[in-house]
C-alpha positions, 0 to 999 in steps of 0.5 A: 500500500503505497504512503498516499493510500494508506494517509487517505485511509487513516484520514477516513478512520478519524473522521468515523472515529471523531463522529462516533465519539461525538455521537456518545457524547451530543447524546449523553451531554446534550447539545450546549454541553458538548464541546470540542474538548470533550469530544476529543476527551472521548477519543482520547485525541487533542482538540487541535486534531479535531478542529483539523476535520471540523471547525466547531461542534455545529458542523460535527452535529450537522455531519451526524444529522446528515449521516442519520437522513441519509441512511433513513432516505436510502432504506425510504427509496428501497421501498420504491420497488412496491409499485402500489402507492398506498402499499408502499406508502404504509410501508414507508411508515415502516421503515420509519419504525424499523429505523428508530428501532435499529438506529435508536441512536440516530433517531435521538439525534436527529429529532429529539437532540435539542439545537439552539441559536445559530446551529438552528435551521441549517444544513437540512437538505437530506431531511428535507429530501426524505420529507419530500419523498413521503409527500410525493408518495401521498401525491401518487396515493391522492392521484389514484383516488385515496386520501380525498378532500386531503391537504397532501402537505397537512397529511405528510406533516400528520403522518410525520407526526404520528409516526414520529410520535410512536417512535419517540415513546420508543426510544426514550422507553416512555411506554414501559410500565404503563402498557402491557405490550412491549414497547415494538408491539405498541409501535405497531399497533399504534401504527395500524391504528393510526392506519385505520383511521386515514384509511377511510378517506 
């Protein structure tokens, strides 16, 4: 492996690594807590390193958020290959599941980790991205005579919601202690209910 090679590589390995750390550390810190220095305290590194790759926690945080959309749009798209719309449609509600479920850590970062001043508002193209998807979805759905009388943005935002609302009890355990189901029952059935009831539009 020639010197240049192996440089690249070791560039990508800490770049990984300094994500990784700052994803422990923005969840368990919160995002005003966490700092350059105690990101590189994790990892066990010089702040210098890491300003090396990033130019301040903002860009760390918004790297995470993109990276989380990024990973949800994509297993979103798989689901393009269900040619019903309304099918593919309550598969996407799904995949949103699924996700908090198998990226618990992701899901808390990019909904439920709190920004505040100028980190507010930037870099949300790939969110954005995946919100359009769903919203083009419901178009399709709206097309073929479903969902009528419906605000197609008012919809995508009340399936957002819902579904949002699901998986958050789920991932800070909010449902333990209180139903009788475990907490990916109540995820589904939460759900269909939630299917049932637009469903008769």
């Amino acid at each position: 492996m020639s010197i240049a090679k192996r440089k690249e590589l070791e560039k990508i390995e800490m770049h990984k690594r300094i994500l990784d750390g700052a994803r422990k550390i923005f969840l368990e810190k919160g995002y005003e807590q966490t700092s350059i220095r105690n990101i590189a305290s994790e990892i066990s590194y010089s702040p210098g390193s890491i300003y090396f790759y990033f130019k301040d926690k903002n860009e760390i945080f918004h790297e995470l958020h993109k990276e989380g959309f990024r990973l949800l749009l994509k297993q979103m798209k798989a689901a393009d290959v269900i040619e019903d719309p309304y099918e593919r449609y309550k598969e996407l509600g799904l995949v949103f599941i699924r996700f908090a479920q198998h990226h618990t850590d992701y899901y808390n970062l990019m909904f439920l980790v709190s920004e505040t001043g100028k980190a507010r508002g930037e870099g949300f193209e790939t969110a954005k991205e995946a919100i359009e998807h769903l919203s083009g979805v419901i178009q399709q759905c709206q097309d073929q005579g479903r969902f009528q009388g419906l605000d197609n943005k008012y919809l995508t935002f009340m399936t957002m919601s819902s579904v949002h609302g699901i998986c958050s009890l789920y991932c800070k355990d909010r449902m333990s202690g209180f139903f009788q189901k475990s907490g990916e029952e109540l995820m589904l059935h939460g759900y269909e209910t939630f299917l049932g009831m637009i469903d008769k539009s």
